[in-house]
Residue, then its C-alpha position, 0 to 999 in steps of 0.5 A: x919317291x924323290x925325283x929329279x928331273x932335269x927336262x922342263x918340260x917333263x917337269x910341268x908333266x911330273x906335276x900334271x901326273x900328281x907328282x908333289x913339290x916334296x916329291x920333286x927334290x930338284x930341277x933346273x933353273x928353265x923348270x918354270x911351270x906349273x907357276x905357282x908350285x915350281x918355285x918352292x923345289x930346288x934349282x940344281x943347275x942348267x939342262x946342259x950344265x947340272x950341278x951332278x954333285x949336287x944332284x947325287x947329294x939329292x939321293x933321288x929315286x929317279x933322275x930325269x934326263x932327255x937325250x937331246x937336252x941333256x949331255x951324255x955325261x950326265x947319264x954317265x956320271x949317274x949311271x956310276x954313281x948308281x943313280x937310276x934315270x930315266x931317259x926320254x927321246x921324243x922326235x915325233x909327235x907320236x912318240x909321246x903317249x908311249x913315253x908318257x906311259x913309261x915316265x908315268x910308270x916310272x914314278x908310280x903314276x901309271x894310271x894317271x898317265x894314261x888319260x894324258x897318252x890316250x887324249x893325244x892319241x886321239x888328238x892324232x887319230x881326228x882329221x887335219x885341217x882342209x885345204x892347202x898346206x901353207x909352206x912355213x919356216x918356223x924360226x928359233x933363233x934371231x943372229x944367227x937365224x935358225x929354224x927347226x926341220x921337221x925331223x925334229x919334234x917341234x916340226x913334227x907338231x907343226x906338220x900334224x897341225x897340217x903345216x908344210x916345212x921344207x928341207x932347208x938344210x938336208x941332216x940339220x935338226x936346227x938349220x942356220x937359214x937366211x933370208x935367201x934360204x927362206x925365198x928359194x924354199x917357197x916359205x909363205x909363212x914365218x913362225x916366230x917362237x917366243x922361246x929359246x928366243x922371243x921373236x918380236x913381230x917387227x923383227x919377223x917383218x923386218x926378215x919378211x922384207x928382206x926375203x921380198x927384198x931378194x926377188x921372192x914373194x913375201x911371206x906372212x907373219x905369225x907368232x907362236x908360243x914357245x913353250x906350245x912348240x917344244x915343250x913335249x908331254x901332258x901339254x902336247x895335245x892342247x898345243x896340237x889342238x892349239x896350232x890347228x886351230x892357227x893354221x884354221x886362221x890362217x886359212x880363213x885371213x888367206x880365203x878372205x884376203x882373196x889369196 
């Protein structure tokens, strides 16, 4: 089978299901894992701005696409040429093991799908971390300032993991924020991504003074990986685990702190 997949992270899931590097015939330039094997499959432009010529000259089986990652005019331009895609939409955490199945089927890796889809059902089914929800804000981009909301997938990871986001800007998937927004919404903890962009500490604490600075209580400071917080498929219930395993942390530091 000769597939295309134009969403990084059902590449590294194309991969994890035993899909070969003579089976992946193309991907985009942000397809980066699994390190090691990636780089020997062909870059056939951006998620937002694929190469659809090239794509089509590819002959694949099965393109690939993400509905808020890709643009409708690649579905489109495709669908015209006759080009069968899949097309995932994942907005919850529990979306996943059904689209897993579904990709896994598509590419003839049903069985081995399964394992990947049942291991998150079950990550979901265990209890969440105890005790107190922490309030946080996790932040996207630097200038301007972004976070995610928990309508989305990634703050719909955050709060399974028992983490609480509040609405900062009621219908924006990814509200612009400052440092005001952030204080008013009782945020008590920044989590800075290291990807779309990579948040350094002193950048985090440089933010957290500036809302302590606007008369509101300082929030702690916590940085996450990237890929962990957006990337959804067969990495999913390892980052589920891997975030309630921080907000775990967290709350040891804050009961040891006397908070």
């Amino acid at each position: 089978m000769r597939v295309v997949s134009l969403v990084p992270s059902l590449t590294e899931s194309l991969f994890a299901l035993g899909l070969t590097e003579r089976e992946l015939v193309g991907r985009t330039a942000w397809c980066e894992e699994p390190r090691g094997r990636i780089e020997s499959v062909p870059t056939l432009g951006g998620t937002k701005n694929p190469d659809l010529r090239r794509v089509i000259d590819a002959a694949p089986d099965l393109v690939i696409l993400e509905r808020e990652e890709n643009r409708r005019e690649a579905y489109d331009t495709l669908t015209r040429a006759g080009v069968p895609v899949f097309v995932a939409h994942v907005l919850k955490v529990s979306d996943v093991p059904p689209m897993l199945r579904a990709l896994g089927s598509a590419v003839g890796r049903g069985d081995a799908a399964e394992p990947w889809a049942r291991e998150l059902e079950e990550q979901l089914a265990r209890t969440r971390p105890g005790g107190p929800a922490p309030r946080a804000a996790a932040l996207i981009w630097h200038q301007p300032l972004m976070a995610v909301a928990h309508s989305r997938y990634s703050g719909n990871l955050l709060e399974q993991a028992g983490f609480v986001l509040p609405e900062l800007q009621p219908d924006a998937g990814y509200p612009k924020v400052d440092p005001v927004d952030l204080g008013r919404a009782g945020v008590e903890l920044l989590l800075l991504t290291s990807e779309p962009h990579d948040f350094t500490l002193a950048e985090g604490e440089a933010i957290a003074d500036l809302i302590q600075g606007s008369g509101f209580v300082r929030p702690r400071v916590r940085k996450l990986d990237g890929k962990h917080l957006t990337w959804f498929g067969t990495r999913t219930a390892a980052a589920l685990a891997a975030f309630r395993a921080v907000r775990v942390d967290l709350a040891i530091d804050r009961s040891a702190a006397g908070a």
